[in-house]
N, C-alpha and C positions, 0 to 999 in steps of 0.2 A: 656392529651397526653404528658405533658412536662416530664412527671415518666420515659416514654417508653423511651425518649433520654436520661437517666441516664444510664451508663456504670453499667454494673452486673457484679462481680469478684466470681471466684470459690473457694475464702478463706471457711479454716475450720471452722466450726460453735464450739466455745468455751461454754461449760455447766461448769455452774458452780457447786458446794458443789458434787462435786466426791469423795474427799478425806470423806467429812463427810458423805457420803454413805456408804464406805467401813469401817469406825469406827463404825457408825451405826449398821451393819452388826456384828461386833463382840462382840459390849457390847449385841444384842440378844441372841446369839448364847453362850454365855456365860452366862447370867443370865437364860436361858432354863435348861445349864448343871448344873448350882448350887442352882437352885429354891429348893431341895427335900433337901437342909442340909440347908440352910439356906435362908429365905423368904426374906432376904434386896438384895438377887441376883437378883429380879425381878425387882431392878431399873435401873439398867443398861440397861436391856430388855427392859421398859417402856421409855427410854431415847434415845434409839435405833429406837422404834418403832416414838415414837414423831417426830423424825430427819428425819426418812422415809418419814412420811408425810408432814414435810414442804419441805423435798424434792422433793417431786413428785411437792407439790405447785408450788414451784421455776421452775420446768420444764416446769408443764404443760404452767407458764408464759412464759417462753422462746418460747414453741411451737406456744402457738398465737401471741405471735411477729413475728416469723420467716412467719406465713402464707401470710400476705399482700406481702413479698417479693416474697415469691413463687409464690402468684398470680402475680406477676407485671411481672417474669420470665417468666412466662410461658405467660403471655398478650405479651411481649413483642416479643420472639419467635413467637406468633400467627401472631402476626403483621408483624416479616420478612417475615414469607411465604405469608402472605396476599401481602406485596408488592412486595417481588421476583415473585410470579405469577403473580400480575399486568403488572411489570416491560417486563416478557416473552410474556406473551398479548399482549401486546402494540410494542414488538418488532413482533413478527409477524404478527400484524396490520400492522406497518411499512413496512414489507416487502411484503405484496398482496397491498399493496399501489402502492411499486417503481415498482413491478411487472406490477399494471396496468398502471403504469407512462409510462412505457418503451413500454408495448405494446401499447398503447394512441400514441406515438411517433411515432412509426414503423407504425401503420395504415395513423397516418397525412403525413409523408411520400410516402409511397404509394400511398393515395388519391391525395398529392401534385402531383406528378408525372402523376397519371392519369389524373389527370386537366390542368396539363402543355399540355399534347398533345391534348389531347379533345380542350384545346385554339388552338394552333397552328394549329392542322387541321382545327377546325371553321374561322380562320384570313386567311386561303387559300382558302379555302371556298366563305370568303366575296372576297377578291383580285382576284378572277377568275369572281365572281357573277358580281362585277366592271367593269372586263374588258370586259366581256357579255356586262353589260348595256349598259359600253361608246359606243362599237362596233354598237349595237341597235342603240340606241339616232343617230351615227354619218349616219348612213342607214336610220331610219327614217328622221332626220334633215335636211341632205343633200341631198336631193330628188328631186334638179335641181342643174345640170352642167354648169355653166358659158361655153357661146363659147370662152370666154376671156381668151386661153389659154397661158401661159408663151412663147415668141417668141425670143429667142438669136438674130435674124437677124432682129426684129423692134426696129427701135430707139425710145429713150424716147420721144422726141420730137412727132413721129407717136403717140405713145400712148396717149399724151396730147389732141394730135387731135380727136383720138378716145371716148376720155374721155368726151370732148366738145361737140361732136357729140350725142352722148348717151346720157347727161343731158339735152339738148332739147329734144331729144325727150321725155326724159324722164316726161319735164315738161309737154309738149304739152299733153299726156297719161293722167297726174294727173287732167289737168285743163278739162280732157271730162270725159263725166258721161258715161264711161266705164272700169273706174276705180274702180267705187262700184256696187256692188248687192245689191239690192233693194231685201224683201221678197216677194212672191210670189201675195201675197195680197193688196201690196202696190199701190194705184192709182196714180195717177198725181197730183192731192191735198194732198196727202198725204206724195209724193216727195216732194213739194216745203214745207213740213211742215217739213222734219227731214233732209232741206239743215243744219241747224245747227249743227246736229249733225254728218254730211258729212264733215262740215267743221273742227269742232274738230278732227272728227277721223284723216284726212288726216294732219294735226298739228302737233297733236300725233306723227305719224306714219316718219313723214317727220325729225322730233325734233332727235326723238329717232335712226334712223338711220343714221342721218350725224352726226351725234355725235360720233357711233363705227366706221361711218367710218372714220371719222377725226384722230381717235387712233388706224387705222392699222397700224403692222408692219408687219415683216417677223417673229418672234415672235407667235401671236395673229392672224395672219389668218381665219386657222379654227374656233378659239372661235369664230372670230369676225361673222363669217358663222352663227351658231350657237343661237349667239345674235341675230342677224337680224331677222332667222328665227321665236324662240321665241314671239321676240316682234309682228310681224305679230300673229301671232296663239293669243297670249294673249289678244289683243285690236279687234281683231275678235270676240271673246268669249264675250266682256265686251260690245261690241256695237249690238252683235247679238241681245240682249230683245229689241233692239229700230228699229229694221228692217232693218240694215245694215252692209253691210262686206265691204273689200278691196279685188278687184280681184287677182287672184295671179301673172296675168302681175306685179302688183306693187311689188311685193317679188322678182319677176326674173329680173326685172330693177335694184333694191338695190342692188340686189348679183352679177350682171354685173359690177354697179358702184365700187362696192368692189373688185371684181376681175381687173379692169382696174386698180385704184390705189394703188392696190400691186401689177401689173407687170410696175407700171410709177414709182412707187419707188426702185424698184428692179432693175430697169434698169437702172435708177439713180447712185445706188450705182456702178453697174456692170462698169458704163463709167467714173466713178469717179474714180474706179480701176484701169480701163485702161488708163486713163491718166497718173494717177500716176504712171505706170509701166512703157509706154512711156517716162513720164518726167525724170524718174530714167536711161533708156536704155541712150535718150539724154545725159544726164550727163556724164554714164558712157561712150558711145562712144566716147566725149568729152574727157575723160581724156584718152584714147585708143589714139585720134587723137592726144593730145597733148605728150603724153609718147614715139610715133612713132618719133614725131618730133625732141623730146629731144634725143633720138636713135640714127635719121640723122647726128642731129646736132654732138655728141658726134662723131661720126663713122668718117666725114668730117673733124673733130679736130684730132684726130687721124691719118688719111689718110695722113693732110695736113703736122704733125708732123714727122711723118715718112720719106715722100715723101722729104721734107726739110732735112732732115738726111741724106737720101741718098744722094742728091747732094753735101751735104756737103761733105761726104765722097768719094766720087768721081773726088773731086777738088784732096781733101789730096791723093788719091789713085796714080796720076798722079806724084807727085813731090816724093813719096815716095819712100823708098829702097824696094829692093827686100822682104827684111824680113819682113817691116812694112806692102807692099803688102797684104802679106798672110793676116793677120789682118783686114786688110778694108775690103780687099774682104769676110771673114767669116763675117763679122758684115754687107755689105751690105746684104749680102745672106738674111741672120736674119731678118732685115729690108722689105726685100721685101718678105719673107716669112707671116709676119705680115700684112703686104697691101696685100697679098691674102687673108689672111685670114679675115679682114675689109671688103673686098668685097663678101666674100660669107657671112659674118654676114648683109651687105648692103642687097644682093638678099634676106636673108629671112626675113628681115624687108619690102621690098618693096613687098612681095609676102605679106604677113599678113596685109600690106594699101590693097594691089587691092582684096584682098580674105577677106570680111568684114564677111566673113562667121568662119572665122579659130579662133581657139580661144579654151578655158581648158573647161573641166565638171568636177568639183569637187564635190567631196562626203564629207562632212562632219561633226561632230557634236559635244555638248555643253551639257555634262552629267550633269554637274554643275547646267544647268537652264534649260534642258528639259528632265530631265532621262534617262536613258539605253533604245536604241535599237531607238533613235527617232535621224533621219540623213536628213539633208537638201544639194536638187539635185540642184545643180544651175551652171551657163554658165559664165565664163567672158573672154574677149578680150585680156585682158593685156599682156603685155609683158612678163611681171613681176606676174603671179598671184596669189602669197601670200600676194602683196598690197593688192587686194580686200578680202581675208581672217582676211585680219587684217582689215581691215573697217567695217568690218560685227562684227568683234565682240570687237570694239572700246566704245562704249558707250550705247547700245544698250542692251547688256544682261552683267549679272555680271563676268560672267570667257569667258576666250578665249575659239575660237575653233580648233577643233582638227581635223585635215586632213587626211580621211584615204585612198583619192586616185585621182590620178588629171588625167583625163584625156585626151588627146590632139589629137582632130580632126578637120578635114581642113569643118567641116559643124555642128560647137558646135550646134548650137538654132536646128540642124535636131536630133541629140542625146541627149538633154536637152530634147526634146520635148515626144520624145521614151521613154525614163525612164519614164518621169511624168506623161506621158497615159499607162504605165505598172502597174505603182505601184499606178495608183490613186485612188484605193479601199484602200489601207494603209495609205492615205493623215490623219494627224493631223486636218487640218482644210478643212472640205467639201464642206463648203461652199465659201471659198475665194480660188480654187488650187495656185494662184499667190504666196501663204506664201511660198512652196517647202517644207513643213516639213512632213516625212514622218516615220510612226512608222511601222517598218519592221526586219527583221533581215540581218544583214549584209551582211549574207553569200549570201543570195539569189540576195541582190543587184551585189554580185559579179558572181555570175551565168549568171547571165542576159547578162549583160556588155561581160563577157570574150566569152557564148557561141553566141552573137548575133553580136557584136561589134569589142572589142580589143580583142584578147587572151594574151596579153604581158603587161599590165597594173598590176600593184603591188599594193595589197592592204593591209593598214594597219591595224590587227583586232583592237588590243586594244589601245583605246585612252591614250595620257598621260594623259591629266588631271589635271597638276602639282595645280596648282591653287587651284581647287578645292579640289583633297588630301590633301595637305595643310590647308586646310582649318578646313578638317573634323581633319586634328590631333591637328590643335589648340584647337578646339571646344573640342574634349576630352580628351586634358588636364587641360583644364580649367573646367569641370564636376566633373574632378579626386580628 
């Protein structure tokens, strides 16, 4: 096959003894026309004819040289079309190939897609099947009601009582043989034969449930519900081949004792709260008490500074001229203008000591640390009451808060109290209302207030925020 990659040119094929052809040709043609006068003319002709045929020789050699090339020509020709139609094949191979690539594609696609939802409906499917079960399991499970219902008005203390009370009996129940079921079969010899294994199960039984109850919370309630029941049903099951159960008294004493110690915990936290709310009010009233005083005192300096002024001026009035006269007497005026005025600032200091009721309800909030639309309702005494705005957000959260409306009634804890039983379906935190944080819209709080309350009260929509703007443009600049 190495012939075939040799280059073939369309050069003229060069014959040789042409010239002695044509000489050839004429010493015949001559010795023909002079043969009849004279016989040595037929050498020429004989010399003619000779040259003929080592001519023809010389060709016919030329022609079977030149044949292997013509073979190889035309071999080689056979060959392009052999591999130009290979080459066409193969490219239209290639092409019912990417053809079925692309449609292979487009079908996985599609399949993909029908299998994404065929998933996703299946996973709702199971998420509903779930929610069935828990429902189920929590209806079967819970299939006695503790009377041991949550009580706002018993203290913890009662509850402990109750608590104490209930574990006697509780023991006294376990330690009588009405605590187990015995099978139907069972004799009196056959009692005192499977105490042992009365004594195990109630072990068991006793182990396994002060243990979830020792780790209720507010949390794990229901699980712990849940658990209790279990373990009862399970060690039922396990002790039935030996001819004995636990009555379900002993399930409804467990789930009693479990109910008492998460309403003795709960109530626990609840008066822990309310101390701490107490100790806080304390305080604050304290600094109320002590700010009134500071008032006094200030208003009394004042008073006395004045009041000194006048007499002062009242000497100089006397020895004065006419002209200086006019003088004292405008600057007493002034003077005693001031001292009324001390004293009506007196009366509504003395009116805010005897009225422990009076005092700001302010609205407001801390985008920075608790996002848009979440505003804490809270009451303070002060005199002064963007002290307490500024205490509140001193150390406590990272940016200041922002006031969008203070408002001032002679019965704040009566209007504190109104907001917070309005809005306490919006409360942040549900379980603790004491926090005030309440995720609402603004406008509504101000509906409330103007058509139930104030109508003249100004509020302010949008927070500054300074702080926290600031903050976010540092931040993206420094991203930038």
């Amino acid at each position: 096959m190495n012939d075939s990659k040799q280059p073939i040119t369309n050069q003229p094929i060069k014959l040789t003894g042409f010239g002695s052809f044509t000489v050839s040709i004429i010493l015949m043609v001559l010795g023909i026309l002079f043969s009849p006068i004279n016989g040595l003319a037929l050498i020429p002709c004989a010399i003619g004819i000779a040259s003929l045929v080592k001519m023809k020789k010389s060709l016919k050699k030329q022609s079977d040289a030149l044949i292997p090339s013509l073979m190889k020509a035309e071999r080689v020709g056979n060959e392009e079309d052999y591999l130009r139609h290979i080459r066409m094949d193969e490219e239209s191979k290639l092409h019912q190939i990417e053809f079925q690539i692309e449609q292979k594609k487009q079908d996985f696609n599609n399949l993909k897609t029908t299998q994404t939802k065929e998933l996703d409906k299946i996973k709702a499917e199971i998420k509903a099947q779930k929610n069935e079960l828990s429902n189920i399991n929590g209806e079967i499970q819970i299939s006695y009601v503790s009377p041991y219902i949550f009580d706002d008005n018993i203290t913890s203390e009662e509850y402990k009582n109750q608590l104490c009370l209930l574990r006697t009996n509780q023991n006294d129940f376990m330690k009588s043989n009405d605590c187990i079921i015995y099978s139907k079969s069972a004799d009196e010899q056959t009692k005192r034969t499977l105490n042992n294994n009365v004594r195990q199960l109630l072990r068991c039984f006793n182990s396994e449930t002060n243990n979830i109850i020792a780790n209720v919370t507010v949390k794990n309630i229901d699980s712990s519900r849940n658990k209790i029941q279990r373990v009862f049903e399970t060690l039922n099951k396990l002790f039935v081949t030996d001819g004995v159960s636990l009555a379900q008294k002993c399930l409804e004493l467990k789930l009693d004792e479990l109910s008492l110690i998460y309403n003795y915990t709960l109530k626990l936290e609840h008066e822990r709260e309310q101390q701490k709310a107490i100790k806080e009010q304390m305080i604050e009233e304290e600094k109320v008490r002590r700010e009134i005083e500071r008032e006094k005192a200030k208003l009394d300096k004042e008073e006395t500074q004045f009041k000194n002024e006048i007499s002062k001026l009242m000497k100089y009035l006397q020895k004065a001229s006419d002209i200086e006269k006019q003088l004292y007497v405008d600057k007493i005026k002034e003077l005693e203008d001031k001292v009324k005025s001390l004293e009506s600032q007196r009366e509504n200091v003395l009116q805010r000591e005897q009225n422990t009721r009076a005092g700001f309800v302010y609205i407001i909030s801390n985008i920075g640390s608790f996002g848009e639309n979440v505003y804490k309702i809270g009451m303070t005494r002060r005199l002064e009451p963007m002290d307490r705005i500024r205490e509140l957000g001193s150390a406590s959260v990272p940016f200041e808060f922002d006031v969008h409306a203070m408002i001032f009634s002679d019965d704040a804890p009566a209007l504190e109290n109104i907001l917070h039983k309005t809005f306490e379906k919006y409360a942040v935190n549900k379980v603790n209302l004491r926090k005030e944080f309440y995720r609402i819209d603004l406008h509504e709080i101000e509906r409330v207030v103007k058509e139930n309350h104030n109508s003249t009260v100004v509020f302010t929509e949008v927070a500054k925020a300074e702080q926290y703007r600031e903050t976010l443009s540092i931040e993206s600049h420094m991203t930038a």
